[in-house]
N, C-alpha and C positions, 0 to 999 in steps of 0.2 A: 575809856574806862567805864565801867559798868556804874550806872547812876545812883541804885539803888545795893543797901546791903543783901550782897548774895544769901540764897536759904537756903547750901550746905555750906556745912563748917567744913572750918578753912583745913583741917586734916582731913577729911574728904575730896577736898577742890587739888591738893596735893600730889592725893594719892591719883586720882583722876590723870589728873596734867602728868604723871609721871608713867603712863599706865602703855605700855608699845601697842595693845590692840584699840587704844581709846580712837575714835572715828575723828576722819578730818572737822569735821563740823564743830565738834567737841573742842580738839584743843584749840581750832582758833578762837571760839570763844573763849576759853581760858585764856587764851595771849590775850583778851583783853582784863583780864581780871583786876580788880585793885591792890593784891597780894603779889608784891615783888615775889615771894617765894612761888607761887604758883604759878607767873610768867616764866619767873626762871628756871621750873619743872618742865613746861613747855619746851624750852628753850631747850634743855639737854632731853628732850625725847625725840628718839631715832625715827620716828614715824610721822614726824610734823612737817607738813606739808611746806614747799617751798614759797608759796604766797602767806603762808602764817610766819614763816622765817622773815620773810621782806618785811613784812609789818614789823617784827619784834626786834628789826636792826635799826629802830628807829623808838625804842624805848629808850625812857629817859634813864633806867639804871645801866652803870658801866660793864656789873657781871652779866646780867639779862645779853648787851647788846658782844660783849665779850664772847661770851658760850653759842651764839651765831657763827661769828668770825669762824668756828674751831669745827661748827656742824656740818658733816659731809652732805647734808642736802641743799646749802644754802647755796644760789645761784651766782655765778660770774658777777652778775652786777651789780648784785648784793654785799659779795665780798669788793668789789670797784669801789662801794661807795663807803664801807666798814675800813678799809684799808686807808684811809682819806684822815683818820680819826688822829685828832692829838694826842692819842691818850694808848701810847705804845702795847698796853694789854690787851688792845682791842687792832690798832692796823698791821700788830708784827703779826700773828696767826693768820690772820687776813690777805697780807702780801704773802706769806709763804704759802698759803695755799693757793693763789693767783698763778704763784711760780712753777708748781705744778699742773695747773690744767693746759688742757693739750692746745700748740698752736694754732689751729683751725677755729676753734673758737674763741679766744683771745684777736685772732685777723678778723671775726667779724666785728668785736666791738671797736676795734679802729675805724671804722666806718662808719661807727654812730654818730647821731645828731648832735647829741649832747656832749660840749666840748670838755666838760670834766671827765666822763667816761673815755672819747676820746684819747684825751691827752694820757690817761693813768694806760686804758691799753698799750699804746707803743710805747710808754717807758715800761711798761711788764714784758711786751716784747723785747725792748733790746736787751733787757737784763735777763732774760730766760733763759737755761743751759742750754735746750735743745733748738735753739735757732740757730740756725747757719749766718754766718759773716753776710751773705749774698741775700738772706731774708731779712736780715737788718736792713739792709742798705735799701734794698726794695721799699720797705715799709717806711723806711725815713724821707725815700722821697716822694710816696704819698701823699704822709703827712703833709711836707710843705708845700706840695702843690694844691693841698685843700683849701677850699673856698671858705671862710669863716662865715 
């Protein structure tokens, strides 16, 4: 959060964070702003960078981290870790969009280090429509044959 009070006003900072040509630079600083409302303008603008998404899935407001889950730029393991969330307005958009991205990269994150990501990929695999019986089976015995 920004330490000091911002010097434009906060219908300015708004409009800014809302604005689709505003420059990467810009709205990630805005993702830090102290105005929920102007994280959350961030949040639903279509030009915000995918590393400004991963930051603002990890603000402490529910809509802020909500309006991530639902952003078509927001990364696999972004939504991996929003999908995680107890707070079903934020991991139901989240898993449904998991469910959608394409096998090939859902199989890489089963490989990852990290067994939270991990574990969430192969249950996103086995529950995905477009996985074959025979790609399940494959991926399940990956999994137990990984080394924790």
């Amino acid at each position: 959060m920004l330490s000091k009070p911002p010097l434009i006003a906060l219908d300015e900072r708004v409009r800014l964070a809302s604005d689709p040509q505003a420059s990467h630079e810009l709205l990630c600083r805005l993702a830090n702003d102290p105005s929920v409302s102007v994280r959350f303008h961030v949040a639903q603008n279509r030009s915000t960078h995918p590393s400004t998404l991963a930051c603002l899935a990890k603000d402490y407001n529910y809509s802020v981290r909500s309006l991530i889950a639902c952003h078509p730029r927001t990364p696999t393991s972004v939504l991996q870790f929003l999908a995680q969330s107890r707070h079903a307005f934020i991991a139901t958009p989240a898993r449904a969009r998991l469910l959608s991205t394409p096998l090939e990269e859902l199989k890489m994150y089963v490989q990852y280090p990290d067994e939270d990501i991990h574990r969430f990929a192969l249950h996103t695999i086995l529950q995905h429509p477009d996985a074959s019986p025979a790609l399940k089976i494959r991926v399940a015995l990956q999994a137990s044959n990984r080394k924790p």
